[in-house]
One Martini backbone bead per residue (centre of mass of N, CA, C, O) as a GRO file, in nm:
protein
  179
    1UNK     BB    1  -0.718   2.465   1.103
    2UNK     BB    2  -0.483   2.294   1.045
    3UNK     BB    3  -0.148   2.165   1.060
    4UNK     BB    4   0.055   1.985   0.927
    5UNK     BB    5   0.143   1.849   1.174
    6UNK     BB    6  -0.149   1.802   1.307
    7UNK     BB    7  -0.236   1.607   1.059
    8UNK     BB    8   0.025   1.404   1.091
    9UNK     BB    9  -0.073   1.307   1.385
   10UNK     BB   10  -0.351   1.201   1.254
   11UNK     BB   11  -0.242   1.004   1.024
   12UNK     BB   12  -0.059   0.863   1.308
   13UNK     BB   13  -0.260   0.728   1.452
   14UNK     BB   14  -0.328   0.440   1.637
   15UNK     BB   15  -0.664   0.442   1.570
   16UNK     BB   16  -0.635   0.364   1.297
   17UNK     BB   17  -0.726   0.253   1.061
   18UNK     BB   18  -0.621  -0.033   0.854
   19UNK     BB   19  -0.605  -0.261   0.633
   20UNK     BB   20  -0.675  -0.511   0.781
   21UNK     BB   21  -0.947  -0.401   0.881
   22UNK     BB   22  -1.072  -0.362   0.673
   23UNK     BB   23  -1.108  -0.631   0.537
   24UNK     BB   24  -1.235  -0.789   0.789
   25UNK     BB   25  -1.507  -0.550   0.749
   26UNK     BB   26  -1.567  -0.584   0.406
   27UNK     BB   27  -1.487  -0.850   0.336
   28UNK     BB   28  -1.495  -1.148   0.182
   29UNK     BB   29  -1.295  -1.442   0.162
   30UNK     BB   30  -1.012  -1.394   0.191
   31UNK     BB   31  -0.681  -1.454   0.042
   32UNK     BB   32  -0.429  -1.474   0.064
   33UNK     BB   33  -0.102  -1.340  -0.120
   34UNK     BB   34   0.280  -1.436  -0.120
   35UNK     BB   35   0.500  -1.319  -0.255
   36UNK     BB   36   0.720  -1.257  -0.551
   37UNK     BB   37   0.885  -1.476  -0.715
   38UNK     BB   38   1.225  -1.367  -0.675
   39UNK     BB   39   1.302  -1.402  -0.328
   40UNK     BB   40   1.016  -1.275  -0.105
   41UNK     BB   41   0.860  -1.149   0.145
   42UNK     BB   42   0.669  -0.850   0.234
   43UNK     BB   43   0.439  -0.727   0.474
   44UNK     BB   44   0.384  -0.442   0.411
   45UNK     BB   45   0.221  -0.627   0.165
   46UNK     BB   46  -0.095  -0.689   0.147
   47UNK     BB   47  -0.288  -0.966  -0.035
   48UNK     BB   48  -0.568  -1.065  -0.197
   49UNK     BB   49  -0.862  -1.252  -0.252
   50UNK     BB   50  -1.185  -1.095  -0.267
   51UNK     BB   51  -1.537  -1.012  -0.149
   52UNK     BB   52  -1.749  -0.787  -0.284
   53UNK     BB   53  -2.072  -0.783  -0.341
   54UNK     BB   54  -2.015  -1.070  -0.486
   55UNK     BB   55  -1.762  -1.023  -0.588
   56UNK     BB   56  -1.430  -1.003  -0.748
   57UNK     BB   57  -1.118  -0.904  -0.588
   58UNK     BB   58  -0.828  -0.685  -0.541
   59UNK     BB   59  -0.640  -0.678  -0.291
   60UNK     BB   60  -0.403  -0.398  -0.183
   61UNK     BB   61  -0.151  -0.333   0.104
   62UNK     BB   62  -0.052  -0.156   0.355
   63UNK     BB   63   0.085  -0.211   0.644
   64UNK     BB   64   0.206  -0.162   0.999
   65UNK     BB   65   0.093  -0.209   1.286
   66UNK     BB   66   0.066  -0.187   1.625
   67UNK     BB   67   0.250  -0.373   1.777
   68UNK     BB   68   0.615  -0.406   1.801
   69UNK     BB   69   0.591  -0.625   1.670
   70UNK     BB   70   0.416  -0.598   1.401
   71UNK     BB   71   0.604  -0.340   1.294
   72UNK     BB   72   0.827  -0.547   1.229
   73UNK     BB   73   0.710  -0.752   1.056
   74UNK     BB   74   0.580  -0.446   0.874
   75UNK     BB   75   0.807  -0.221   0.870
   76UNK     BB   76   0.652  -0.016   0.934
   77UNK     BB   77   0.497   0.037   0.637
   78UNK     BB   78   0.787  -0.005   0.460
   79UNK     BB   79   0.848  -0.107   0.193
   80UNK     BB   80   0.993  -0.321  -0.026
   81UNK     BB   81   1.088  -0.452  -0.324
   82UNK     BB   82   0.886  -0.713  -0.289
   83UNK     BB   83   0.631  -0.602  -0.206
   84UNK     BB   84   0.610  -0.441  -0.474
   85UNK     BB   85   0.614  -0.690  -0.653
   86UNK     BB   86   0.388  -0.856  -0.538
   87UNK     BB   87   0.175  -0.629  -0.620
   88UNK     BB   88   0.243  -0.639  -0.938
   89UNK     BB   89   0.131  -0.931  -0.937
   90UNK     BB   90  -0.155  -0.866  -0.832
   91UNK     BB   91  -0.218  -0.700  -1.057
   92UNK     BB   92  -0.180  -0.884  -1.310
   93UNK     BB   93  -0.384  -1.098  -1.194
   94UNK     BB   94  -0.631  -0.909  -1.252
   95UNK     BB   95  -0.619  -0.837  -1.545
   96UNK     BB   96  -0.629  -1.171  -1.634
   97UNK     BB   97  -0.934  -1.194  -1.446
   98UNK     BB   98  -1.083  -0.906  -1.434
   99UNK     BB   99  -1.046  -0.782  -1.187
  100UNK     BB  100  -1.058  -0.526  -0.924
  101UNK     BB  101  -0.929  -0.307  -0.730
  102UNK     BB  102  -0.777  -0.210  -0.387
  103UNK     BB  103  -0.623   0.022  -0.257
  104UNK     BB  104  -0.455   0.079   0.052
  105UNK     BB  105  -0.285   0.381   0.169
  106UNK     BB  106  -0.024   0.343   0.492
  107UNK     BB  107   0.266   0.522   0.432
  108UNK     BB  108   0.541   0.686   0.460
  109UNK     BB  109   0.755   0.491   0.258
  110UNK     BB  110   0.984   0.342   0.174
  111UNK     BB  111   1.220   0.202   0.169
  112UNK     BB  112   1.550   0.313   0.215
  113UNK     BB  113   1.800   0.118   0.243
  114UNK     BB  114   2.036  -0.049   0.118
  115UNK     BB  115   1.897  -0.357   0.093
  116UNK     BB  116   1.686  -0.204  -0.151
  117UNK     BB  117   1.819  -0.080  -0.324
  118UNK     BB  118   1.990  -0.351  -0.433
  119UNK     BB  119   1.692  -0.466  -0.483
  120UNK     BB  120   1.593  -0.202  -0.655
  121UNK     BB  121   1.349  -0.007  -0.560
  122UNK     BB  122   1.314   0.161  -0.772
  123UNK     BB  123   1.250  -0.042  -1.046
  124UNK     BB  124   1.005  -0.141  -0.845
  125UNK     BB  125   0.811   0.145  -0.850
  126UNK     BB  126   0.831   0.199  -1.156
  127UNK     BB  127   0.682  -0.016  -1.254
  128UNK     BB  128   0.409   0.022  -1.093
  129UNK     BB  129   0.350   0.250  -1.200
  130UNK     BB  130   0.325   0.161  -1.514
  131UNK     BB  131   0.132  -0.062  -1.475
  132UNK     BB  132  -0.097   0.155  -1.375
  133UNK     BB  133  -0.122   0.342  -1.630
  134UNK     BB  134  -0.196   0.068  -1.822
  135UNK     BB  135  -0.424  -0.069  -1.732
  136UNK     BB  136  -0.756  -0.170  -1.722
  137UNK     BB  137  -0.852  -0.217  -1.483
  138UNK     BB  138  -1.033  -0.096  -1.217
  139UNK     BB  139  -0.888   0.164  -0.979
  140UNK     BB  140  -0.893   0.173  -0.606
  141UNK     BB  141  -0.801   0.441  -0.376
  142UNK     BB  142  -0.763   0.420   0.005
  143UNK     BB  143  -0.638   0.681   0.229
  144UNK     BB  144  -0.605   0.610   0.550
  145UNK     BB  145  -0.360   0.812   0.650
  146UNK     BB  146  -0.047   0.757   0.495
  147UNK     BB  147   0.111   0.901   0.192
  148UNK     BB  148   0.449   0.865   0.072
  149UNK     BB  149   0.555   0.898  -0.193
  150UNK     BB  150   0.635   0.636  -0.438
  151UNK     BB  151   0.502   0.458  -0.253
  152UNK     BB  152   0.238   0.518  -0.282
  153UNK     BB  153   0.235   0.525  -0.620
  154UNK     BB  154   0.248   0.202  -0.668
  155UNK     BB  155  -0.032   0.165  -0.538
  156UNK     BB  156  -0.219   0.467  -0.637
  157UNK     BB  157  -0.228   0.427  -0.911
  158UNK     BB  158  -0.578   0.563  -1.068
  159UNK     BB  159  -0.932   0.612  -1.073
  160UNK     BB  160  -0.981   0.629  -0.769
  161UNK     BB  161  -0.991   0.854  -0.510
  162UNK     BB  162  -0.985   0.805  -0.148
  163UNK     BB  163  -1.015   0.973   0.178
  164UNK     BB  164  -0.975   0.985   0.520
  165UNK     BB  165  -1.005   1.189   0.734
  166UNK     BB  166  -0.706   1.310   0.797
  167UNK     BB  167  -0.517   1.262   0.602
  168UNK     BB  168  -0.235   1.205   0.344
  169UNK     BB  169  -0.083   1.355   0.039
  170UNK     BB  170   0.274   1.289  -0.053
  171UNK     BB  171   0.597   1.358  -0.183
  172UNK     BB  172   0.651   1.359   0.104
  173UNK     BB  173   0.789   1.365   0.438
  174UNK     BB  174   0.841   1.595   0.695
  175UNK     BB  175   1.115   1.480   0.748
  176UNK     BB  176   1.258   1.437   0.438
  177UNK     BB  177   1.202   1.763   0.401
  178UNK     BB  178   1.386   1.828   0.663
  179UNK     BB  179   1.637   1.682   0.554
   0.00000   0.00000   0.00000
């Protein structure tokens, strides 16, 4: 019986396996896929065709980084509207391929940012959240770490969804909510 805050504490514990972590070790194949095609590309959003048990699937993942660099380079793991328009042109290249898709998510929540804003964010999540309402292919997500508010759901409506022990999947961030 643990508390939220201590359960929150195991899910941003820093020897958790990450995207690229299970990527690396579940994975052949991986090719990355990078770029929105309408601004610049997000690292908090990895992604790209891998084969998985002889198949071709489209992986899309949420990245943290573990040193001090790799944190700024994925942004501690918030996405970006880049991010998440990359996401979603991966999911329809998955769609038009018949791909089944998988992804990972372990964000804190999307990036707050002013210039995230400006680049629309809200109608960014909003997409993406619709256009997985609405695929065809069939979507697996499974939450490493935290998942947390529209930042997860843009990534993670699905048909299947499973959990790492102590993980967390919430509509706001214990920050946020105490904000």
């Amino acid at each position: 019986n643990l508390s939220l805050w201590q359960t929150v504490q195991l899910a941003r514990h820093p020897l958790r396996p990450h995207a690229q972590d299970v990527i690396d070790r579940v994975f052949c194949d991986f090719d990355t896929l990078s770029g929105d095609r309408m601004s610049s590309d997000c690292e908090a959003i990895i992604g790209g065709i891998a084969t998985l048990a002889g198949r071709s699937v489209m992986v899309v993942g949420q990245q943290k980084g573990r040193t001090t660099k790799e944190k700024l380079r994925h942004n501690f793991g918030m996405p970006k509207p880049q991010g998440y328009r990359k996401a979603k042109r991966l999911f329809m290249m998955a769609e038009r391929f018949a791909l089944p898709i998988i992804t990972f998510l372990d964000s804190p929540g999307a990036y707050a940012g002013v210039d995230a804003e400006m680049h629309n964010q809200s109608e960014a999540l909003a997409s993406n959240i619709e256009l997985l309402c609405s695929i065809k292919t069939p979507v697996i997500s499974i939450v490493l770490g935290e998942a947390m508010s529209g930042g997860a759901m843009a990534c993670g409506v699905c048909d299947h969804i499973a959990m790492l022990e102590y993980s967390i999947y919430s509509v706001i961030s214990p920050e946020g909510c105490a904000s």
